[in-house]
N, C-alpha and C positions, 0 to 999 in steps of 0.2 A: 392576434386572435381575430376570427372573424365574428360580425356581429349579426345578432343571431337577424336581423333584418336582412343578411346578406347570406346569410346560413345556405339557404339553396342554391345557390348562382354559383359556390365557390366553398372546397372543403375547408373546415377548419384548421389553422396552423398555429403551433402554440411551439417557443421556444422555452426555455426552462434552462437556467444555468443553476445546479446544485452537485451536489459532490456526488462522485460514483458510488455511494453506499447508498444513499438516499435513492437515486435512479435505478441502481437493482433491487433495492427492497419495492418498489411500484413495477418494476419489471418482475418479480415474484408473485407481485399479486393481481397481475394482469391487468393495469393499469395503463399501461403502451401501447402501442402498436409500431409494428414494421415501418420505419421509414427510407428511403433511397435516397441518393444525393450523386449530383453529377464530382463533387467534390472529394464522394471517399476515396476511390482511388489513389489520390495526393497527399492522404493522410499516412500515417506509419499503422502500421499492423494492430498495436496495440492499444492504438485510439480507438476502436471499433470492436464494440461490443459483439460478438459472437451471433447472437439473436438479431442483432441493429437496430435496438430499441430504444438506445443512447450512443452518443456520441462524444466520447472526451473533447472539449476543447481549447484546456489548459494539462500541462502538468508541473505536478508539484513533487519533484527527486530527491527523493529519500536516497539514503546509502546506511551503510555500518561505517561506523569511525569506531577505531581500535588505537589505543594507547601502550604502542610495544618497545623493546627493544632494538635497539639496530641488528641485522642480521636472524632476528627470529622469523623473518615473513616465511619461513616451512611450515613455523607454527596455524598461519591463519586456516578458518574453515573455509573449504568450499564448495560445502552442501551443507543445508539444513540439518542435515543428521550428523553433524561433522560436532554441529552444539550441543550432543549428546553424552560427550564424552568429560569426565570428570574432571579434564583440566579448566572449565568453565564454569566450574562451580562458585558461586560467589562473584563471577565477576562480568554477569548478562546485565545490561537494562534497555529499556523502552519510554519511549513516550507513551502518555498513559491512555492519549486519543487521536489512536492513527487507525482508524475504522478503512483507512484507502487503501493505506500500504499491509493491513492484512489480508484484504481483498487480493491485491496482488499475490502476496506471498500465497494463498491460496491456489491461484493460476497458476505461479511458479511450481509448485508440490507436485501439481497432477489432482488437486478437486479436493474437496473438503473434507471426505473421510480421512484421506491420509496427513496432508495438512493438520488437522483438529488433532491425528494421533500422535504427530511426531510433536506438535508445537507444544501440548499440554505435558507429552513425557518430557523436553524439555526443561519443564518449569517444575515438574515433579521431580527431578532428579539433581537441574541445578540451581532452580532456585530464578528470578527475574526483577531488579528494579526496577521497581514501576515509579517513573520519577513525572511531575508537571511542566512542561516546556519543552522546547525543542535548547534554546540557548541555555538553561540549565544542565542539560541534558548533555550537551555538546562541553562546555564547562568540567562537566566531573567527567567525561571522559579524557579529553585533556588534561588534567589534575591526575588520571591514572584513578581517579576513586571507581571508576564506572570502568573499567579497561575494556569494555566492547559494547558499545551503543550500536542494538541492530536499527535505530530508527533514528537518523539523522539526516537536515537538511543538506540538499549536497554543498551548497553556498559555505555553509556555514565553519568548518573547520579551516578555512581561508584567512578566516577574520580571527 
């Protein structure tokens, strides 16, 4: 950051590392401004915020881990709405603080009204463990207690 002794010679530059919820709640509230960088280009598509008012530069891969039988993979969903169907009842969970990867899955959906409609019918129809940990989490899916963690570290069912 520049100091304000130098305020006029030269704009102020301030970096900021905090998680993408954080950066678009201050991006909601007009808190940012437009920044350019000879740099984005070299970035992946989805580091870069839409507005470019943040810029991802970590990430952190999330997956679903599913605990199935050999030969059922017809059964897996593959679409959001695919979790809507009754044979998922009883057997959805989550991590209980994944504020990034809802962010995502918002993007994924097509924008937050539809997102917000499909995720909560969802949860009204079948139900969502909302469990503390990512290694917990990973745990009873593998155990089969959890049979479909939408919110797992990708590392993690390795170990």
């Amino acid at each position: 950051m520049s100091s304000p002794r130098h305020a006029a010679a030269e704009p102020a530059q301030t970096v900021i590392e905090q998680s993408s919820l954080t950066l678009e709640m201050l991006h909601r509230e007009g808190l940012l401004q437009k920044v350019e960088s000879p740099a984005f280009p070299t970035l992946m598509p989805a580091a870069l915020a839409p507005h470019r008012e943040w810029t991802a530069v970590s990430l952190g891969l999330r997956r679903a881990g599913l605990q199935h039988e050999p030969g059922k993979k017809s059964e897996l969903p593959q679409r959001w709405e695919d979790l809507l169907d009754a044979k998922w009842k009883g057997r959805l969970g989550i991590e209980r603080y994944n504020a990034e990867w809802l962010l995502a899955v918002v993007g994924q959906m097509g924008g937050e009204r539809k997102a917000w409609r499909c995720l909560k019918e969802i949860v009204r129809r079948n139900g969502v463990s909302v469990r503390k940990g990512y290694t917990l989490l990973t745990t009873l899916t593998a155990s089969g207690e959890v049979p479909l963690a939408l919110t797992v570290y990708s590392y993690m069912p390795e170990h």
